[in-house]
Structure formats: structure tokens, C-alpha cells
Backbone bond lengths (Angstrom), bond angles and torsions (degrees), N, CA, C in turn:
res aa  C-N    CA-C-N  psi(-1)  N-CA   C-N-CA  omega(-1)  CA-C   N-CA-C  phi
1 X - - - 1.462 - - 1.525 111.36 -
2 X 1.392 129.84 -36.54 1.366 155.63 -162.73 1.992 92.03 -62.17
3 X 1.883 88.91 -73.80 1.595 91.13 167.48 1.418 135.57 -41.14
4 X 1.065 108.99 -37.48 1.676 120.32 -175.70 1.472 92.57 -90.59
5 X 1.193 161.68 -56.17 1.246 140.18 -164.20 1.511 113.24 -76.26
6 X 1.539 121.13 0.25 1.240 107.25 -170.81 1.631 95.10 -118.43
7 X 1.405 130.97 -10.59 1.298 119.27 118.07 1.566 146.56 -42.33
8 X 1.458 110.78 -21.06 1.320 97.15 165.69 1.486 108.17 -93.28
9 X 1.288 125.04 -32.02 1.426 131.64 -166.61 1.966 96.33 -72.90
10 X 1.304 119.64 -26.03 1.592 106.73 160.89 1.543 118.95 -60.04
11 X 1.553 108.62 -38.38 1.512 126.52 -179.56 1.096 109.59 -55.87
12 X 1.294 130.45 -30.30 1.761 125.47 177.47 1.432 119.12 -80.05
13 X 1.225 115.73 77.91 1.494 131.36 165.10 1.729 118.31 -71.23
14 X 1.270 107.93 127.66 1.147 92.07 171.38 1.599 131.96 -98.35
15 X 1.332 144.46 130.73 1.493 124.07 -164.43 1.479 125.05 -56.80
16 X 1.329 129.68 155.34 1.509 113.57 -166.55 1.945 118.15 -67.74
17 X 0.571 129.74 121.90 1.667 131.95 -162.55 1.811 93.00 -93.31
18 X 1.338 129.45 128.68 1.718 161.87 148.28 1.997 92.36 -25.83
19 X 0.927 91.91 -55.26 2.002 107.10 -165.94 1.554 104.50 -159.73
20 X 1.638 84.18 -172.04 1.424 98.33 164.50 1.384 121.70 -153.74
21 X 1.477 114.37 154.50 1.051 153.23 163.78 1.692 123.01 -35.44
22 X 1.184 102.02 82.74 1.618 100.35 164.40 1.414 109.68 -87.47
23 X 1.626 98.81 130.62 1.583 116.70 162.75 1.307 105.91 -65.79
24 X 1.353 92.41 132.17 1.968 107.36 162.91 1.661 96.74 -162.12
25 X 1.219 86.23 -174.41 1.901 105.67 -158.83 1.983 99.81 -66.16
26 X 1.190 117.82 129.49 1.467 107.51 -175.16 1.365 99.30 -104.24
27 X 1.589 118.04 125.92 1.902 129.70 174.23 1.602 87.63 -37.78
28 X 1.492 87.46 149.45 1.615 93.87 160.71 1.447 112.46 -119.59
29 X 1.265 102.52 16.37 1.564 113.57 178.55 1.810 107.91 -90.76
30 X 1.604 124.80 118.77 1.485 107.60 173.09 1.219 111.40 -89.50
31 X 1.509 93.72 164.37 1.849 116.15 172.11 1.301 109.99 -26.82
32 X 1.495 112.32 140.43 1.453 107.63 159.25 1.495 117.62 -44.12
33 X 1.550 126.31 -55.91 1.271 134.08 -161.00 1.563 92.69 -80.86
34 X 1.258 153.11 29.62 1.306 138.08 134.81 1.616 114.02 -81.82
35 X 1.234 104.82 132.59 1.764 110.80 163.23 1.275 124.99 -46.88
36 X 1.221 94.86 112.19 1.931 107.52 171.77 1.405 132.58 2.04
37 X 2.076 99.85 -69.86 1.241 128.08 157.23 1.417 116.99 -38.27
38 X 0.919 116.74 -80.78 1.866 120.88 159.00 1.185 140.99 -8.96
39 X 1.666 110.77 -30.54 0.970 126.97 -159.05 1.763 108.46 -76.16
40 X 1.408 109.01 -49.09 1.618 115.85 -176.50 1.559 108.50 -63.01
41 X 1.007 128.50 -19.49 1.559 136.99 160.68 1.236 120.98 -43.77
42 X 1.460 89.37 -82.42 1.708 91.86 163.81 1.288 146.13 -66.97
43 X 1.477 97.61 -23.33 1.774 100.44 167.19 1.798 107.50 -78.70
44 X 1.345 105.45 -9.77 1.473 85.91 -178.71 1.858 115.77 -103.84
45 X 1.438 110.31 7.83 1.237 121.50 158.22 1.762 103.44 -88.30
46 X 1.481 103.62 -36.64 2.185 82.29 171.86 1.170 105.46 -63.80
47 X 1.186 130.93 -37.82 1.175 115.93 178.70 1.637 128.76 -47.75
48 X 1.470 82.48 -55.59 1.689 82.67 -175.61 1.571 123.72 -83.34
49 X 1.641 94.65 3.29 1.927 102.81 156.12 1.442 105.84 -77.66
50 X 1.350 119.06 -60.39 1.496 119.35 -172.17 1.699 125.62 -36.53
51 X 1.992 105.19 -42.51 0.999 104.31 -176.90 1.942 115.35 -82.95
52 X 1.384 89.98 -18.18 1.529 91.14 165.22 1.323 139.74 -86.17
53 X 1.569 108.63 -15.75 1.436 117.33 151.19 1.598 121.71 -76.84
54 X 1.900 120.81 -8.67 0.837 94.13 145.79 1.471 155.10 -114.23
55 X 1.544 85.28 4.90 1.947 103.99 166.01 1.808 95.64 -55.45
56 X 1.324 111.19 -61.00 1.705 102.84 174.25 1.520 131.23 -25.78
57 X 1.330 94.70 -42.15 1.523 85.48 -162.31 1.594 114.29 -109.48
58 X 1.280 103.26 19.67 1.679 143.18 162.24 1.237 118.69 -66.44
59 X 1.647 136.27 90.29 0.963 108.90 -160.60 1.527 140.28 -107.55
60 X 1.517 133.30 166.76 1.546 108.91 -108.17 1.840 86.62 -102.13
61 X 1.502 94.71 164.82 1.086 100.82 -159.73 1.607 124.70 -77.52
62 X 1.664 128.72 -170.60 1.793 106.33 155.76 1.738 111.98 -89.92
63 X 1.372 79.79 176.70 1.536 97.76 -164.49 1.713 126.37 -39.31
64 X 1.606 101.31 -17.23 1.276 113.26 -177.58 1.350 134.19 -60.47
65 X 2.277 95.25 -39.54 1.042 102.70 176.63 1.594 113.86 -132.94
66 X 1.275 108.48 62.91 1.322 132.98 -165.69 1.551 103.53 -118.21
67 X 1.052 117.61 3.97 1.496 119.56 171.11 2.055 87.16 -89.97
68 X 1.277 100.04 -84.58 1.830 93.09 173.87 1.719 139.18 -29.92
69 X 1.660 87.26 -26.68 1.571 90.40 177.74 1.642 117.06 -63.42
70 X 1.412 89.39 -49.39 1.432 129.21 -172.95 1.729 83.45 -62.63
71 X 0.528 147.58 -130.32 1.898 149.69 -168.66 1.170 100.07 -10.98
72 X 1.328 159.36 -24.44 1.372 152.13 156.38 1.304 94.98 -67.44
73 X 1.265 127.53 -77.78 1.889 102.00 -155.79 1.869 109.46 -84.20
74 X 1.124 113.47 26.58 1.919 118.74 143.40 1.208 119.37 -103.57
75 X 1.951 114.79 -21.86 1.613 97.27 173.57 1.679 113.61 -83.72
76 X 1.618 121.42 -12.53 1.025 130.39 141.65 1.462 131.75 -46.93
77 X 0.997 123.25 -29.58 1.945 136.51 -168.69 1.195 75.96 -80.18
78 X 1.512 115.40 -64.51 2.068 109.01 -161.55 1.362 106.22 -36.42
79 X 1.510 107.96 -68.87 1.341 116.76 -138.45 1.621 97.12 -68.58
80 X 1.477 129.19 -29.34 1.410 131.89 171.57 1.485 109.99 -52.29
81 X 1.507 97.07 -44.52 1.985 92.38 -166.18 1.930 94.30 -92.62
82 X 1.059 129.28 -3.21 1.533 122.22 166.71 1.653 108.09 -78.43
83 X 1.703 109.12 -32.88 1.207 87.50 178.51 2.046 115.20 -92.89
84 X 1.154 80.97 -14.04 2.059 87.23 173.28 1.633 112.46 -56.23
85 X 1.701 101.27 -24.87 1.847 121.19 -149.96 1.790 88.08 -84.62
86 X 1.670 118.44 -43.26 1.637 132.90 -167.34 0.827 97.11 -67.42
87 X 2.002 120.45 -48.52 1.425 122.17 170.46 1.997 137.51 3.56
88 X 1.846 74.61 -92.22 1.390 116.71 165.51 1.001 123.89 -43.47
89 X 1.729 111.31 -32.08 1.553 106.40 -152.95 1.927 82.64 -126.53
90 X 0.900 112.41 42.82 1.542 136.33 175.57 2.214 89.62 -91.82
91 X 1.576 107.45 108.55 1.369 83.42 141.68 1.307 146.23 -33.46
92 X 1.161 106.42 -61.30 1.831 106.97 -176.31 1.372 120.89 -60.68
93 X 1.402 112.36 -23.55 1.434 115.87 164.18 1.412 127.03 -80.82
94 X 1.628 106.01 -16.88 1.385 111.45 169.27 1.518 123.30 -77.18
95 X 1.312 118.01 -35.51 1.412 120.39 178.80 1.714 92.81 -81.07
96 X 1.305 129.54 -59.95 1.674 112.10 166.93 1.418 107.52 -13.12
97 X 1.130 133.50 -77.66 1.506 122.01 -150.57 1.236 99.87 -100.59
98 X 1.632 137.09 11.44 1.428 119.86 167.77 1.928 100.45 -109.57
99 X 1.389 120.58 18.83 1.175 152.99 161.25 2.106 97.88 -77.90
100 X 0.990 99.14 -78.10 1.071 112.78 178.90 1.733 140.31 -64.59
101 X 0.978 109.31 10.42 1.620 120.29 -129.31 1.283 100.50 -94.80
102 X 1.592 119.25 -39.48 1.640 132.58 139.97 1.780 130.49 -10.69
103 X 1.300 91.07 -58.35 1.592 110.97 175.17 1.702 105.14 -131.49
104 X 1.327 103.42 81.30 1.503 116.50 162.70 1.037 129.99 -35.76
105 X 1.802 134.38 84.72 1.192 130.68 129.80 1.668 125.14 49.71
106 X 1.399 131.74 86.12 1.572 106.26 -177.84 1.789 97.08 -68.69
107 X 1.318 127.48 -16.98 1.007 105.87 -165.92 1.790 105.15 -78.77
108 X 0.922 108.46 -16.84 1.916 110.49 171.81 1.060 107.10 -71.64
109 X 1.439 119.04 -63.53 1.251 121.97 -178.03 1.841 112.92 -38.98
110 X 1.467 122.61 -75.92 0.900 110.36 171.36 1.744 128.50 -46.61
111 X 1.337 128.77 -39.12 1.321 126.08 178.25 1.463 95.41 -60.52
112 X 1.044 142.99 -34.83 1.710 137.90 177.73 1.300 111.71 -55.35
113 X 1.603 115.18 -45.97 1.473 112.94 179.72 1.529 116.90 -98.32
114 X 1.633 119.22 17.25 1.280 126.26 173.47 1.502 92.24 -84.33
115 X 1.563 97.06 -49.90 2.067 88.38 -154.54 1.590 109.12 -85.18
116 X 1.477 107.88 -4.68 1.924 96.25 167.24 1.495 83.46 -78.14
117 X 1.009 116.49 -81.54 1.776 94.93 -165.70 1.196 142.37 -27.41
118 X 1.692 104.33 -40.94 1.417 108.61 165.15 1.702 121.23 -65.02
119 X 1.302 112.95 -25.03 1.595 107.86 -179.77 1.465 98.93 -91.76
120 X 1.329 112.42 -16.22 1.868 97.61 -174.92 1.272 104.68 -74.67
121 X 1.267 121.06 -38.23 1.619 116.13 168.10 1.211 122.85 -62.09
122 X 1.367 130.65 -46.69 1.614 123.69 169.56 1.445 115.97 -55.94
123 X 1.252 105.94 -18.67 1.948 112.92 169.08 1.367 96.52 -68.71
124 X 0.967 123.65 -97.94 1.608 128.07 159.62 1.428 119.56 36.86
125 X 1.787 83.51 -78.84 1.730 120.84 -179.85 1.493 97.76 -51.48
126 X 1.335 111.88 -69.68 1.952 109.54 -163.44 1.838 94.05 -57.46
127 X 1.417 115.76 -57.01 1.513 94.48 176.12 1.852 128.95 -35.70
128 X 0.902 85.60 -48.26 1.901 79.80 167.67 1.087 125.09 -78.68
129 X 1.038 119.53 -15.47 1.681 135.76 -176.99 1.592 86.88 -83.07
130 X 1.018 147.71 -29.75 1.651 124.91 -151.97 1.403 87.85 -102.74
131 X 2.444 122.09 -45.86 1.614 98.95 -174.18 1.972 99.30 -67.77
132 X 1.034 126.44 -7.44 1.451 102.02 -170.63 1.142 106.47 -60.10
133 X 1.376 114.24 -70.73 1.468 134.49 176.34 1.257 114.66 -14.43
134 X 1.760 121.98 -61.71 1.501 126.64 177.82 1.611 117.52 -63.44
135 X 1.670 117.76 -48.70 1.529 133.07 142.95 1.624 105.69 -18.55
136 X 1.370 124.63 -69.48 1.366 120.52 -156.24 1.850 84.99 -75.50
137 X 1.199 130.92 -92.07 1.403 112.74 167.57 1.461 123.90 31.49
138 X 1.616 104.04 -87.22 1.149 125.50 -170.08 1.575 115.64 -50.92
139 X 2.244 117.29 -52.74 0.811 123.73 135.25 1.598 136.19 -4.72
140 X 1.355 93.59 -75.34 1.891 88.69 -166.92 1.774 97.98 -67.77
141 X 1.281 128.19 -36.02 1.397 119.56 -179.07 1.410 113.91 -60.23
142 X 1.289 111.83 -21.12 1.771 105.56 -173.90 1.689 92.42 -100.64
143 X 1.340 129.82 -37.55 1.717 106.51 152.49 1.241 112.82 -48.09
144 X 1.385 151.78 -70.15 1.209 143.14 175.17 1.483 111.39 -5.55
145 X 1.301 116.52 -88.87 1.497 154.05 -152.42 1.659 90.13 -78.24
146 X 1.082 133.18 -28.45 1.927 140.33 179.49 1.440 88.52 80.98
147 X 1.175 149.31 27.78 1.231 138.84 153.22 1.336 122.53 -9.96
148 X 1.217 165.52 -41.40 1.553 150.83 -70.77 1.611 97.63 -66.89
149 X 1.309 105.83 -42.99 1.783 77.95 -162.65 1.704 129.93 -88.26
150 X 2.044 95.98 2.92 1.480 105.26 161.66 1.605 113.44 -75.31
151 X 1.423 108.55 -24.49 1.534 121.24 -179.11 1.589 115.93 -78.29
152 X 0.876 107.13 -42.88 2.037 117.93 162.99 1.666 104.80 -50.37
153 X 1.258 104.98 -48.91 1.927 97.67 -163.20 1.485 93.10 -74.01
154 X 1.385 103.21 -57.39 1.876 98.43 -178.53 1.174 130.18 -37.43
155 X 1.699 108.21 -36.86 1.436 128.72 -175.43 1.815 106.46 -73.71
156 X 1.232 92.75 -45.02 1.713 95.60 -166.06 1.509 92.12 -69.18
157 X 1.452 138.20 -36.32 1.670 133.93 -151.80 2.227 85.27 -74.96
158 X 1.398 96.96 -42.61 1.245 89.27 -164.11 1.747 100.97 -75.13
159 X 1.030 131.78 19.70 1.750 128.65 163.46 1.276 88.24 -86.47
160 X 1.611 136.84 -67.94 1.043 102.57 -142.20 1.718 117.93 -95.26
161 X 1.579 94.78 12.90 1.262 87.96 150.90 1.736 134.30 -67.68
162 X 1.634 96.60 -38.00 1.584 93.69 -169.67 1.866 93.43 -93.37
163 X 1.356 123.50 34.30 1.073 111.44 156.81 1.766 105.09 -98.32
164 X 1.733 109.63 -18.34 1.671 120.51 -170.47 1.762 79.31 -84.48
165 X 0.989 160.82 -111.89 1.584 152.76 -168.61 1.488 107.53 0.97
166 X 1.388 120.37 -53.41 1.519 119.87 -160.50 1.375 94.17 -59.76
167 X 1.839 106.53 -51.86 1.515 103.47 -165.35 1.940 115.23 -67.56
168 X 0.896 115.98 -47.25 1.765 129.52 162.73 1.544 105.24 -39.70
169 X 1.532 121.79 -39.60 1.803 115.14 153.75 1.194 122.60 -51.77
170 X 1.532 120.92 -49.32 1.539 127.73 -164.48 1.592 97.46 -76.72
171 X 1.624 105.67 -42.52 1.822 81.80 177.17 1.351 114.84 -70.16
172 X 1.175 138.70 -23.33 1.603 121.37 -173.09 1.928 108.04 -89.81
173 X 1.470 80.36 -24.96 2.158 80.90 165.31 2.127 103.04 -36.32
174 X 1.868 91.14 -71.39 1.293 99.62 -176.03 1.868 106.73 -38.77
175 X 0.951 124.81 -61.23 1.436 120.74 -164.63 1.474 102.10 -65.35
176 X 1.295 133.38 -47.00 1.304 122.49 -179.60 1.583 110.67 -52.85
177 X 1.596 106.78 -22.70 1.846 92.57 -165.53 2.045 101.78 -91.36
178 X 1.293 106.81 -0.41 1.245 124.65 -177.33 1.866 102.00 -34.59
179 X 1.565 119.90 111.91 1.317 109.72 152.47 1.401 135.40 -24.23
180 X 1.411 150.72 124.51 1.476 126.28 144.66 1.331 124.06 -95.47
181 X 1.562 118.26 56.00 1.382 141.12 -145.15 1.138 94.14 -86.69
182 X 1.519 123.34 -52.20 1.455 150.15 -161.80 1.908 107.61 -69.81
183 X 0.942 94.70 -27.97 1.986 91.97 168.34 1.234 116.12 -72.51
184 X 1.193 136.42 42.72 1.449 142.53 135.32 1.491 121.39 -5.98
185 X 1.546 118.43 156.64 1.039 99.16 -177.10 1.825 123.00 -114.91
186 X 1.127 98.58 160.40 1.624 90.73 -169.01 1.308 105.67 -112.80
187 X 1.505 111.97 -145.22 1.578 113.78 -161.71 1.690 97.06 -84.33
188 X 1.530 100.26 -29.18 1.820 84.76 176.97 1.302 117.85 -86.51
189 X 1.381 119.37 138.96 1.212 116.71 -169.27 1.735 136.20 -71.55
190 X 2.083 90.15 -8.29 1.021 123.67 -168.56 1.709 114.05 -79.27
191 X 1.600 99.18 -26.07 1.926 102.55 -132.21 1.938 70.80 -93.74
192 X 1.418 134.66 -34.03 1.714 105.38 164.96 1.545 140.09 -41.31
193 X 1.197 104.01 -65.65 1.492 92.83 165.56 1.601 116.54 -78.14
194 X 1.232 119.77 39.72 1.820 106.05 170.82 1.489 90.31 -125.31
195 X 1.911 125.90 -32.65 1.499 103.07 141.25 1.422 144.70 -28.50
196 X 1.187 95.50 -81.22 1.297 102.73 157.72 1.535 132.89 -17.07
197 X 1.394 105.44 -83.79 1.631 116.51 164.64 1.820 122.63 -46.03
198 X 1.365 104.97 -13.43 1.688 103.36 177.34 1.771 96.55 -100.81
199 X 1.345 119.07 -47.04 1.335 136.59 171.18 1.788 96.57 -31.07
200 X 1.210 107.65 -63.73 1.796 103.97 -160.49 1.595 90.60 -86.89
201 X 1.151 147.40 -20.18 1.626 122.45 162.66 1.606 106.25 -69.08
202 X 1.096 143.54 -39.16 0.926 123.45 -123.55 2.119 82.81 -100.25
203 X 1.158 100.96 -21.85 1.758 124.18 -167.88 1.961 91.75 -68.37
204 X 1.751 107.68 -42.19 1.506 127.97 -167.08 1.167 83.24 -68.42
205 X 1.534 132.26 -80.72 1.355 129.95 -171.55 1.417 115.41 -17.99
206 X 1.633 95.41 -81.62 1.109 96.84 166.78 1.902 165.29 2.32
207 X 1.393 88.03 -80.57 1.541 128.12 137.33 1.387 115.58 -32.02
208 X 1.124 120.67 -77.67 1.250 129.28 -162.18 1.439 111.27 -88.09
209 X 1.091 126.14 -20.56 1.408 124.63 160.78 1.646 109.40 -64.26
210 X 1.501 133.27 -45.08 1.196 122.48 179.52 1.065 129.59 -76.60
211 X 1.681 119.91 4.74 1.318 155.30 -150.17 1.720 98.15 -99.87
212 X 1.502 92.04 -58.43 1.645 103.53 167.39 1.365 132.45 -67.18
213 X 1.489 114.73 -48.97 1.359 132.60 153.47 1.267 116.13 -28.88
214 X 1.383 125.39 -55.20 1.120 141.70 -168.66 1.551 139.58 -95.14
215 X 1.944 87.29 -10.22 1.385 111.47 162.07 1.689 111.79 -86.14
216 X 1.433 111.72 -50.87 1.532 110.32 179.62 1.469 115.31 -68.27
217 X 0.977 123.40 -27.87 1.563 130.58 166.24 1.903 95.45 -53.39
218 X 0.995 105.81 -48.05 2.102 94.44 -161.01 1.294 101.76 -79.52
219 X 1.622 121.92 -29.88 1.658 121.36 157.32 0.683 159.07 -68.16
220 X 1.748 107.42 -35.53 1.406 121.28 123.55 1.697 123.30 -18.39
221 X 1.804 101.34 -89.97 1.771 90.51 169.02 1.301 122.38 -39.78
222 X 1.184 156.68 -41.75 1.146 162.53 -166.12 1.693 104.24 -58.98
223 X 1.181 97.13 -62.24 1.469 97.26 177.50 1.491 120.47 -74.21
224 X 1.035 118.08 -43.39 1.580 112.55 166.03 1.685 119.76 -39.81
225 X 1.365 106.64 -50.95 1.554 119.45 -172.43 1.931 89.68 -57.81
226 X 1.426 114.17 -58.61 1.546 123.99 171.28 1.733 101.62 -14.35
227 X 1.603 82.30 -87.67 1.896 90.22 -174.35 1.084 122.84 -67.48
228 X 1.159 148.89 37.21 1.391 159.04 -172.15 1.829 92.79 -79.44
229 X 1.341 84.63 -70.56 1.987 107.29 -168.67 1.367 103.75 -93.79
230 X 1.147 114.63 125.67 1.428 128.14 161.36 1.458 125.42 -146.14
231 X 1.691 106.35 68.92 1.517 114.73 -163.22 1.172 100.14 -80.04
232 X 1.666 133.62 -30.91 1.673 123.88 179.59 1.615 100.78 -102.78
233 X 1.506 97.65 178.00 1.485 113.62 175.32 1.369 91.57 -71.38
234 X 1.324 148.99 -58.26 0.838 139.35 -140.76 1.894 102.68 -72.63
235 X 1.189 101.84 -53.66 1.872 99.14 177.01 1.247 112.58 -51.02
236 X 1.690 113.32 -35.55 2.028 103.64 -174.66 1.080 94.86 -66.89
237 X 1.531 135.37 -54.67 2.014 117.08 178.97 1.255 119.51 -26.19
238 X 1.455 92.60 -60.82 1.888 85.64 -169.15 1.248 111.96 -69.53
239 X 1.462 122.52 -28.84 2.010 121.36 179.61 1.472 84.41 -54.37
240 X 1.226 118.62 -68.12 1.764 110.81 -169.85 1.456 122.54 -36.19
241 X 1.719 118.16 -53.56 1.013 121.39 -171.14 1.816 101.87 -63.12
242 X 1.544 104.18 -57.16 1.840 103.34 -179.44 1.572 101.67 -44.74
243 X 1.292 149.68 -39.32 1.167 133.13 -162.37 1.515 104.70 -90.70
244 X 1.414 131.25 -28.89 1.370 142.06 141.62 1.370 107.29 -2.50
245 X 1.329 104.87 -90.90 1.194 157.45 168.81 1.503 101.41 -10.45
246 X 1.813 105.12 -74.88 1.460 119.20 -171.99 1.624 121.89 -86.70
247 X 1.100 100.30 0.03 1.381 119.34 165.52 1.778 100.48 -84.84
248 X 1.057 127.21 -82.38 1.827 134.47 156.04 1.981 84.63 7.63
249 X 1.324 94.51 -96.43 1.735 116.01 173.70 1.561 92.29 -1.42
250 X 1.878 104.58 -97.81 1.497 115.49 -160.87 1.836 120.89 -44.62
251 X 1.479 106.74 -38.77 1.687 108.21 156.49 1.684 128.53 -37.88
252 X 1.336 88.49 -84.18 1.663 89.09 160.06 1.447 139.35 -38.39
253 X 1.459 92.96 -42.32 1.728 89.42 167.60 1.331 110.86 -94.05
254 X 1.541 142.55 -19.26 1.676 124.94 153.28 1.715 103.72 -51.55
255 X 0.871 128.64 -30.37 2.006 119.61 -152.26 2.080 86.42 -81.03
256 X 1.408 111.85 -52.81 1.247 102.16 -179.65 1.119 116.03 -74.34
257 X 1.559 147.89 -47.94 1.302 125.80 174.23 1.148 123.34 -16.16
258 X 1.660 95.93 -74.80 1.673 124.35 175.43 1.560 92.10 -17.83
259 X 1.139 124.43 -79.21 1.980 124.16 -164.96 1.465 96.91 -70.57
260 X 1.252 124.38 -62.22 1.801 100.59 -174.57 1.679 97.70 -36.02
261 X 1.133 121.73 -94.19 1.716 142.92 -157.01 1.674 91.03 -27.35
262 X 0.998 124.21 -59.44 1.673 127.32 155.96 1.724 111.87 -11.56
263 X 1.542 93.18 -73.71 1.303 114.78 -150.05 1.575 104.67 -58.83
264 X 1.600 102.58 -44.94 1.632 136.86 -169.75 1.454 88.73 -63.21
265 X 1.699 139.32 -57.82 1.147 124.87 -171.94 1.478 117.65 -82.79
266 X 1.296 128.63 -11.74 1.824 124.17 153.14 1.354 105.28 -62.36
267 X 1.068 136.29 -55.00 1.767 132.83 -177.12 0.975 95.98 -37.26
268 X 1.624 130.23 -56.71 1.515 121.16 -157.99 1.269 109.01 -78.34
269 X 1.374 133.00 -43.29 1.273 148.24 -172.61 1.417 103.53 -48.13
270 X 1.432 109.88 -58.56 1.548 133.59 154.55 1.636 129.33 -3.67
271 X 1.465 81.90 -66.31 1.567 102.51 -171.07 1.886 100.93 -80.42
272 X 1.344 102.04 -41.35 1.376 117.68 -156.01 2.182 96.89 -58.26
273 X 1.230 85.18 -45.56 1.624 102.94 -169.89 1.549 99.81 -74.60
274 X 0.846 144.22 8.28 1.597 154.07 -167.57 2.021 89.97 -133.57
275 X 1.316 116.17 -35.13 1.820 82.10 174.13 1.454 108.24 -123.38
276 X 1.434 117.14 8.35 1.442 120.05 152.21 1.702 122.76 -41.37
277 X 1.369 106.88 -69.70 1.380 98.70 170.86 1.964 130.29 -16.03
278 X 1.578 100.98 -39.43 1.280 119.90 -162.17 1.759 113.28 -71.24
């Protein structure tokens, strides 16, 4: 399994990005030249970028309460990609791009190759999430029993897992810092700010997915280095409790993937079924 996931985690390239993207607070007010109707759509995806750039940039907690953190910024991922999903499936955005459908959109085009990427990595993610889980397992039984050297192999397999997380952070870092320079505007007056507005979720996603990645990876290590040594009764408790603990962690973050990676493949389905017709 080890082999095959570190083949797919080579597979996640990211495309070359013009610049990048600084996060800051996005108006929730639209363009004059967007339609009226339209308007609660998109302000309610700034919204649900804003609040997810700022659980992001919140910073993350200890191990105690890192099971909750971790369930705050996935019940956030939902509600961003539920409202990206209403988006799409917005009439006015549907005849927009079946208007267009001839000469494809860079802004489709790219949202197509944001969200395979973005779900190929949350695949990724639950793959490591399922050997951790059995790893941590394995762990607390060889604390049990004082094992050390069933507890060393378990311990060491689970580094280089959260060294495969660290790296699955750094690629979506790159995509979160992705320009949306390139959404220019065209003859409709509409299709700029609906760039835009898919541009900064998809950057939030982004973001905040490596945010997580990159939090359970440092808690993970944390606790491993923990249980290494456990010469008194009193240190094997706490190795137990930290692996407790980081197991708690790896649950929570398999239960939300599962619905992001969900969520990430209706967006596409979404979009896909809106320029199929064409």
C-alpha cells in the first residue's frame, strides 16, 4: 500500500501558476455589472471563503483539542464546497458556460484541474488516515505489552507517513497561492466576478486542506517522539493517552475527508454536467 500511495502522491503535480495569491478579506458586495439575482450566491460563497480563511489562519491547537480543530476546518470545507456546488448549479451560470462552451472558459478549465487535484489529494489523505489508524493500534498494544521494538517499527512506519502528509501540504500550499489573475473580463459582464468567486474558494480549499494535513502530520510526530520512551509507569500512561489522543485526531479527520472528497467530486460532476451538453 506504502508503494502505491507514494506513487500517487508523486502524481500530484501542480500546474505552473503566473504569481501568487495573497489571502485577504474578500467584499461580499458584487460588481455592479453582475445580476441582482446572482448576487446572494456569490456573497454567500465570500462568505464561506472568508470564514475559512479565517479558521486557517488561526493557529492550530495542542494535541488535546485537535480532534475539534480538525472537525471545524472540514465542517467549514463542506459548507465552502456546498456553496461552490449551488454555484454551478446556479441557472445563470449554467447558460454562461453553455453560451460559451465552443471556446472553453480558462476559468472552467482550470476549476476542472483544481478539483481532480483537490479530491486526488483527499484520496491520498484517507489512504494514510486508514494505515495510521491500524499503526496507532498496533502502537498502543506494544505500549501495553512494553514491547519497545514492536513500538519502534510502528512508530518509525508512522514518521514516514506524516512525512507523506507534510509533502501532500506543500503541494496544495502551491495551489492555494495560485494567482486568479487570468479571469479577465469578457463580453459577459457577469463571468469576472464568478471567476473570481470560484478562483478564491477553490485557493480557500486549498489552503485549508494543507492546513490540516499539515497540522496532523506535526501531532502525529509529536506524539510518536512522546512514546518512543516509556521507562516508568507513569510515561507509558501518557504514551497511551498521546496515542489515545492521536488516534481521536486520525478518526475525525477520516469521517471528514470521506465528505470533503465527496463534496470535491459533486463540484466536478457539477460543472462537468453543465458543459457536457456542449
Amino acid at each position: 500500500m506504502a508503494v502505491g500511495f507514494r506513487r500517487r502522491l508523486a502524481a500530484l503535480t501542480v500546474p505552473k501558476a503566473s504569481s501568487y495569491l495573497g489571502h485577504k478579506e474578500l467584499s461580499c458586495s458584487c460588481p455592479i455589472s453582475l445580476p441582482g439575482r446572482f448576487h446572494p450566491v456569490v456573497a454567500g460563497l465570500h462568505d464561506s471563503v472568508n470564514a475559512l480563511l479565517g479558521w486557517t489562519k488561526a493557529p492550530a491547537p495542542a494535541q488535546a483539542a485537535c480532534t475539534a480543530w480538525i472537525g471545524a476546518g472540514m465542517e467549514h470545507l463542506g459548507h465552502l464546497l456546498s456553496g461552490l456546488t449551488d454555484l454551478l448549479h446556479h441557472p445563470q451560470v449554467q447558460d454562461l458556460e453553455r453560451q460559451r462552451c465552443q471556446t472553453a472558459s480558462s476559468w472552467t478549465e482550470r476549476l476542472l484541474r483544481d478539483l481532480i487535484l483537490l479530491a486526488d489529494a483527499h484520496s491520498c489523505f484517507c489512504e494514510v488516515l486508514i494505515s495510521l489508524k491500524q499503526l496507532l493500534d498496533e502502537a498502543q498494544a506494544a505500549v501495553r505489552h512494553r514491547d519497545a521494538t514492536r513500538l519502534a517499527a510502528a512508530l518509525c512506519t508512522c514518521r514516514r507517513y506524516d512525512r507523506a502528509l507534510s509533502s501532500l501540504a506543500a503541494t496544495l500550499r502551491a495551489v492555494s497561492h495560485r494567482s486568479n489573475s487570468s479571469a479577465t473580463a469578457t463580453s459577459d459582464t457577469g463571468e469576472p466576478a464568478l471567476a473570481e468567486a470560484v478562483a478564491a474558494a477553490t485557493c480557500a480549499v486549498a489552503s485549508a486542506s494543507a492546513a490540516i494535513f499539515a497540522g496532523l502530520a506535526s501531532t502525529s510526530a509529536s506524539s510518536v517522539l512522546r512514546a518512543l520512551t516509556y521507562p516508568t509507569a507513569a510515561s507509558r500512561a501518557e504514551a497511551m493517552e498521546r496515542l489515545q489522543n492521536l488516534e481521536e485526531c486520525v478518526v475525525a479527520a477520516e469521517e471528514g475527508c470521506a465528505q470533503v472528497h465527496r463534496a470535491l467530486v459533486n463540484a466536478r460532476v457539477s460543472l462537468l454536467n453543465v458543459l457536457t451538453p456542449c
